[in-house]
Each structure stands twice: as C-alpha cells, then as structure tokens.
N, C-alpha and C positions, 0 to 999 in steps of 0.2 A: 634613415632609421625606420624599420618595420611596426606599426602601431605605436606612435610617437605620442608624447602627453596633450594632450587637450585642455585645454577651460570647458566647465558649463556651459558659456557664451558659444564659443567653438562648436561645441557637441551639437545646442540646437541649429548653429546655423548649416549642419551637416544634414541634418534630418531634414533643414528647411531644403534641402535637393531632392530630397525622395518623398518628403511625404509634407502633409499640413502640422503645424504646431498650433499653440496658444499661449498666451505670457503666462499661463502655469506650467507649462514644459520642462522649463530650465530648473523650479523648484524642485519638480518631482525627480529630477535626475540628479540635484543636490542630494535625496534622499535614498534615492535606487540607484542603483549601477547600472553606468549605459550599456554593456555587456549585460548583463544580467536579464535587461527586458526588449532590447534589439535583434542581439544576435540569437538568441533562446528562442521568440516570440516571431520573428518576422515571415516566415519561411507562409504561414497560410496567406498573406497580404502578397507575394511574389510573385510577378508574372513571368518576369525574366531575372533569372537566378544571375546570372554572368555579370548583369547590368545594375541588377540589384534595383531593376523598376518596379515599383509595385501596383498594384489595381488603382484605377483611378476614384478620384476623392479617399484615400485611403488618408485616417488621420493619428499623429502619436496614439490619441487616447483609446482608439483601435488596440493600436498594439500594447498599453496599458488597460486593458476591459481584459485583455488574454491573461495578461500576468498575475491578476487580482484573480481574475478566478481560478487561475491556475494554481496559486498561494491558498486559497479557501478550497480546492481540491484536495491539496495536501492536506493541511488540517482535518477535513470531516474524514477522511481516508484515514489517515493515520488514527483517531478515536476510533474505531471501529474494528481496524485490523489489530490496535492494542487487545481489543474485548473477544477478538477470535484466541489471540497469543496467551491472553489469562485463562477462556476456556480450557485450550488444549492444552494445559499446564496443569488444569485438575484432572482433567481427565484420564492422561497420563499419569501424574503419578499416584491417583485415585486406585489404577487399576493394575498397574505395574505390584503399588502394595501390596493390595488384595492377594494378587497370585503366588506372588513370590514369598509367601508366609510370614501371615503382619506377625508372629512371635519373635524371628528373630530381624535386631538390628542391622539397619542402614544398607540392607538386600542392593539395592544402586549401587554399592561399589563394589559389589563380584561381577567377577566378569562372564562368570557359566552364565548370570541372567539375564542375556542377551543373545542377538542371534548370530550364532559364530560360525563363520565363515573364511574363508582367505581373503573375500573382497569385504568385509568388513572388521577386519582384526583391526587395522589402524583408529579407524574411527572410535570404536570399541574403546581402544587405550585413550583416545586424544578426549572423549565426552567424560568418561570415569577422572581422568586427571582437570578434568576441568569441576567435578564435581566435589573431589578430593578438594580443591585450593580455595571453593565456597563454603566445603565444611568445616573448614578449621581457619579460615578469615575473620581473625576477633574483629578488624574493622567493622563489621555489618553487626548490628546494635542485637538482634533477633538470634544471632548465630554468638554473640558475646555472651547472651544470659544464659542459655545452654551449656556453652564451658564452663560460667562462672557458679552453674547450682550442679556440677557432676551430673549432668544428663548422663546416659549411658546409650543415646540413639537421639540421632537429629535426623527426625524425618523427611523422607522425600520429597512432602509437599510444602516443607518449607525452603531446602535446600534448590529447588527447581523454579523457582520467584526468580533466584539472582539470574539466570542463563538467557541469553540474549532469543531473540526470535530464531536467526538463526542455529543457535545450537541447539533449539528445542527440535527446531528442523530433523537436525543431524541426531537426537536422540531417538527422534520416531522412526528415522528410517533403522535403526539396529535395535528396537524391540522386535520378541517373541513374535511366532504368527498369534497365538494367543493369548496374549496382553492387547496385539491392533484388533483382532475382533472385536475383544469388550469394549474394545472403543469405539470400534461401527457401533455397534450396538446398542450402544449407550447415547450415541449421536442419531440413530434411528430412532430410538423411541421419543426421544425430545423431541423432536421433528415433527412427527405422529400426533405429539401432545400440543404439538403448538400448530401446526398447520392441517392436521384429521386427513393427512396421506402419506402415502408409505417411502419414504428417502432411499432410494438403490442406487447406492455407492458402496465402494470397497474399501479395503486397507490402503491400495497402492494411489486411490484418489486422494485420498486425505493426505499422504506423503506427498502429493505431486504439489496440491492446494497449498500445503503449510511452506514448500521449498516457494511458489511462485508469489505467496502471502510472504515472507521475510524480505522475497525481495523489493518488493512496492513498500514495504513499510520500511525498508531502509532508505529509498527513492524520498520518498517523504519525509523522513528522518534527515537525511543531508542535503534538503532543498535542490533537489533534482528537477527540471521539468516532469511532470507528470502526466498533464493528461492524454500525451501519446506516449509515455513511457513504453517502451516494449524490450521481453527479456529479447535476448538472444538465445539462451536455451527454455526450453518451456517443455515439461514431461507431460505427453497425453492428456488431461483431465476431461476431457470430455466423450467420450467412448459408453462410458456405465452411468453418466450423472444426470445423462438428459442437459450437459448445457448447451445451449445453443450457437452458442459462441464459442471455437477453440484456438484463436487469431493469435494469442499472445501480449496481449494487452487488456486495457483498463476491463473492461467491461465483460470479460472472462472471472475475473475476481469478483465485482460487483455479482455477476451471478450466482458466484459460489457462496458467496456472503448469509445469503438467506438458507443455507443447509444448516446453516450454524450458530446466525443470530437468534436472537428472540425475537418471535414475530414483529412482534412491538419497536424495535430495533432497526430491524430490517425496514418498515415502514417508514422509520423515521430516517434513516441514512434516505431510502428513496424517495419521501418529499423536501429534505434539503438537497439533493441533487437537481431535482426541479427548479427549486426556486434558485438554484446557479446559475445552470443552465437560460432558464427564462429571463434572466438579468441580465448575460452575456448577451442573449438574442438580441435587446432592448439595445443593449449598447454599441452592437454591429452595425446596427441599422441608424443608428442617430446622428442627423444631421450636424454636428459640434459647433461650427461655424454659424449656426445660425439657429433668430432666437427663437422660431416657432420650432420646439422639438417636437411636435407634431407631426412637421415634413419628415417624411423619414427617404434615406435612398440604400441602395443594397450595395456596397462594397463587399460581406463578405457573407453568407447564408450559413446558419447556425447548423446546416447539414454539414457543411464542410469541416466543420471541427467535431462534430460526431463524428465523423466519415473517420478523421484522424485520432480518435478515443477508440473507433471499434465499436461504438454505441450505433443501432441501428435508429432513425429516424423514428418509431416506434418504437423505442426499446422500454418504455413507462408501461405499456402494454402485452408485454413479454412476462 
C-alpha cells in the first residue's frame, strides 16, 4: 500500500532516520500534521533530494522554527493585504461614483460604465451579475435595511464590502481609463502626504499589484506555504514603480505594500517582519540537544531562506 497509516510513535521513529527529535516531537505531531510541516518544510534542510539526507545536525525543531514562522507570515501578511483590499474598495467606488453621476442610482449596474471591449464583455457581465446577487441578498444585515426602509439606491460603496479580493481584482481591471486615473491619483497624493515624494505608478501597475495581492492573500487565506509562495503568472509590476524586485514572490508584494500603506503601517508590517525573521535566525542556529543554548552551530544560514522569499540579505535597508 502507497503511504500506509502510521502511529505518532511510527512517525517519530521515521524522522529518527533522517533527522534528530526530542520527547516533545511526538506531541507536536499529535497536534500538526506530519505532511503538513515535513513534506512542506523539508526541501531547505536537503542535501540529497532522492535520498531524502539532510544537512547534518539538522533537528525536527529546525523544520518546526520554518513552519511557525511560516504560519506568523501568513497572518501578519494577510492583516495587511486585508487593509490594501479595504483601501482599493474606497477608492474605487469613491471614484467610480463620483464620475458616473452621484444623481442617478446604482450607476454599477449599467454596463456603458465600463470599458467595453470584446476582450472584456464577459467579465463585464460576470462582475455586474455578481454585483446584481449582493444587491438584493436580504441575508447580508446592511443590504436587508435598505430593502426593508424602500431605499430607492444601494450605493456602491456599500455594495463593493461583499466582493471578494479577487473580484475586486476583476472590477478594476474593466473600469474606465478615467475612473483608474483618479485612482492613481488619488493613490499619489496620499503617498506625497505621507512620505513628502512623488509615487510613479500607473493604472496598469495597480491592476497587476491588486491581481498578484488577491493572490498571496488567498495563499494565506487556505494556509498555503508562503513564504516562497510564487505565482506562476505575475504581470510586469515593476517597470514604472521603481521596485526593485520583479521575481514573482514574496518580497515583490512587500515592496508594493508601502505605495499604499500608511506610513505608519508600512513601518509596522516592517519591523514585525524583522522580529520574524530575527527569531527564525535564533532558531536555525540553536544547538536543541544541548543545554548551553549559547553554543550555537550552522545547519542552515537565515540567507538561505531569504534567498528562497526573494528577500535580499539587505532588504530592511532597501
């Protein structure tokens, strides 16, 4: 039988072939899934893939220091990509309103205001019908007191809460050219205001950001590995943004983050990524087996798992 049932007992004394344990081993895998933090986790400790040897003195709680922080990546990740997802939710349909004339109702569901095209008529139909089945959804508390006082217009901006990251994606890429200006624009001068320099970015940057933002926060949303997550398709964003990084991973996003955060925000995502980071280091290097943690030896150098985020060795100074 291919991947046959195991005990705990079994599991650790499998691990006791390839790598070191400790009589906490077994409880934590009582807790975590031995798939979950082996076959996920193991690939930076490998020296030989075939054999499945791994670096020497390499210990479980090695490849649990990857998994924790890997789980605390996702979390501080996903706070923050929420707070980009609720920005560009006002800002859209802050400016979608404005244009499309705040006098008459519910302007979001015609379809002339948008940008119509062959290669986007589908979309077109699939965002308005998605927008159609949040406006008249008495389940959703917000959108029940609306029907039940004869509203005669349930605005945009309440309407565009329910829509998932991705569909917010897919609404910005079929607005106007001039509904996505005011939102450069609008994204410039905050920028300006919060950092006293000038943001040169475009329309097609903030589509490319928000399509490769949905998908890291869906990554983190269904407990995905993260911090080498990397898309398979990823649209240009770094051409007009100044980022430095166009790899396709973590740290491509991290950079975009500060166009859009509040300074203040932005500071604080980058020193809890530090103190991640500076904990994972601590625990690459710590002797587990023995009791002066003091002694330290190097199994695995805290570059190497930047190396594999896309994070440059310096990238706190970037």
């Amino acid at each position: 039988m291919d991947k046959p049932f195991k005990t705990f007992s079994e599991q650790v004394k499998i691990l006791n072939t390839r790598m070191k344990t400790d009589e906490k081993t077994i409880y934590y895998l009582m807790r975590n899934n031995y798939y979950s933090i082996i076959n996920f986790y193991k690939d930076p400790f490998i020296v030989n893939r075939r054999k499945e040897i791994y670096r020497d003195g390499t210990h479980f709680n090695d490849l649990k220091s990857l998994y924790e922080f890997d789980r605390n990546l996702r979390t501080l990740f996903f706070n923050y990509l929420t707070q980009i997802e609720r920005f560009f939710k006002t800002m859209v349909a802050y400016h979608f309103s404005e244009y499309h004339d705040v006098n008459k109702v519910e302007t979001y569901l015609d379809e002339n205001n948008y940008f119509k095209r062959k290669k986007t008529r589908q979309t077109i139909t699939d965002i308005i019908t998605i927008l159609k089945n949040i406006k008249n959804n008495d389940k959703l508390p917000i959108i029940s007191h609306y029907h039940r006082t004869n509203k005669d217009n349930i605005p945009f901006w309440i309407v565009i809460h329910f829509l998932t990251f991705g569909e917010l994606s897919k609404l910005y890429s079929i607005l106007t050219n001039d509904v996505k200006n005011k939102v450069v624009a609008s994204c410039q001068e905050l920028f300006k205001t919060e950092y006293g320099a000038d943001l040169i970015i475009d329309k097609l940057f903030i589509g490319s950001f928000l399509k490769a933002c949905s998908r890291f926060r869906n990554a983190a949303g269904h407990n995905e590995r993260f911090y080498n997550y990397t898309l398979k398709e990823f649209l240009n964003i770094a051409n007009t943004s100044g980022i430095t990084n166009n790899n396709k991973k973590l740290f491509s996003i991290y950079e975009g983050l500060k166009f859009f955060l509040p300074k203040e925000e932005y500071e604080k995502l980058t020193d809890e990524l530090k103190k991640l980071i500076t904990s994972l280091e601590k625990n690459l290097n710590t002797d587990w087996e023995n009791k002066d943690k003091n002694k330290k030896y190097n199994v695995l150098s805290i570059n190497n798992i930047l190396e594999l985020m896309d994070f440059p060795s310096d990238w706190q100074n970037k």
